[in-house]
C-alpha positions in Angstrom: 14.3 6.1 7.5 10.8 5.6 9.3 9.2 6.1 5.9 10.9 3.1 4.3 8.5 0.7 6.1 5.4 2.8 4.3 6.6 2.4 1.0 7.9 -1.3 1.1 3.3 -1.8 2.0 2.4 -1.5 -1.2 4.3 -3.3 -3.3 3.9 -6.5 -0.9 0.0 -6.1 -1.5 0.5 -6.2 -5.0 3.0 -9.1 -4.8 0.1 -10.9 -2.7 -2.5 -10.1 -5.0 -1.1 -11.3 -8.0 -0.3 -14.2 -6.3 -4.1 -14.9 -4.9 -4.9 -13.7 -8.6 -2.3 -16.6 -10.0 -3.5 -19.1 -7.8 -7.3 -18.5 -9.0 -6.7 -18.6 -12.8 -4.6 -21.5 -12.5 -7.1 -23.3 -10.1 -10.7 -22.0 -12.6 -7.9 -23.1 -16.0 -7.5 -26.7 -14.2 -11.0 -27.3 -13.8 -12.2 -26.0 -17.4 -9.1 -28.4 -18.6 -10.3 -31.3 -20.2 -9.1 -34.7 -18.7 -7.0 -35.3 -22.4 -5.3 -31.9 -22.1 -3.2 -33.0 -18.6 -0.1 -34.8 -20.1 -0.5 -38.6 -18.6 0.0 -39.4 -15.5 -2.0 -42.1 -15.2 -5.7 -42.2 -13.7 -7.4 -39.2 -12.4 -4.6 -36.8 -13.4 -7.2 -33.8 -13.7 -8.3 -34.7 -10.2 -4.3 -34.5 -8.7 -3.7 -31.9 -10.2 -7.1 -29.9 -9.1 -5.8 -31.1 -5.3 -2.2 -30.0 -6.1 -3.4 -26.2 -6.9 -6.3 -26.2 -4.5 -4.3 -27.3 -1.1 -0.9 -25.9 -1.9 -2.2 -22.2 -3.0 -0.2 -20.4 -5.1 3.3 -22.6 -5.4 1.1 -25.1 -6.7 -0.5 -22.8 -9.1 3.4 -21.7 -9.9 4.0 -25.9 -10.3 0.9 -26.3 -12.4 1.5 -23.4 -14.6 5.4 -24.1 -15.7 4.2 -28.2 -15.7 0.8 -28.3 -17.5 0.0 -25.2 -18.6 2.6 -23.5 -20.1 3.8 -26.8 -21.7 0.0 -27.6 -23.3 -0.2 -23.8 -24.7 3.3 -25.0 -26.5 1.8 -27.7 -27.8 -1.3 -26.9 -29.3 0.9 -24.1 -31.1 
C-alpha cells in the first residue's frame, strides 16, 4: 500500500509536462498566427487571444486549441 503513492509520481509529471508542453505550442502557434487566421472577433483578436493563452496557462491553451486552432486546421483542409 505505501508503494501506491510512488507509482501514482510519475505519471502526474508526465500529465504536468504535457501540459506545460500544450501550453507552449499553443502560446509560440498564437504568435506565428497571422492576424487573418483568428476567426473575427473584432479588433486586436491575435492580441486577446495571445493574453488568453499567456495569463490563463494551459486551460487557455486547452480553450485556444479546441476554439482557433483546431477549427482553422479544419478549414484550410
Amino acid at each position: 500500500m505505501a508503494a501506491l503513492p510512488f507509482c501514482i509520481v510519475p505519471f502526474i509529471w508526465l500529465i504536468i509536462l504535457g501540459l506545460i508542453g500544450l501550453w507552449i505550442w499553443m502560446l509560440v502557434d498564437c504568435i506565428k498566427r497571422e492576424e487573418e487566421d483568428f476567426p473575427p472577433m473584432g479588433d486586436n483578436t491575435k492580441l486577446i487571444w495571445i493574453l488568453i493563452v499567456a495569463l490563463t496557462g494551459w486551460i487557455g491553451a486547452i480553450i485556444y486549441f479546441f476554439m482557433v486552432k483546431q477549427k482553422m486546421s479544419k478549414s484550410s483542409s
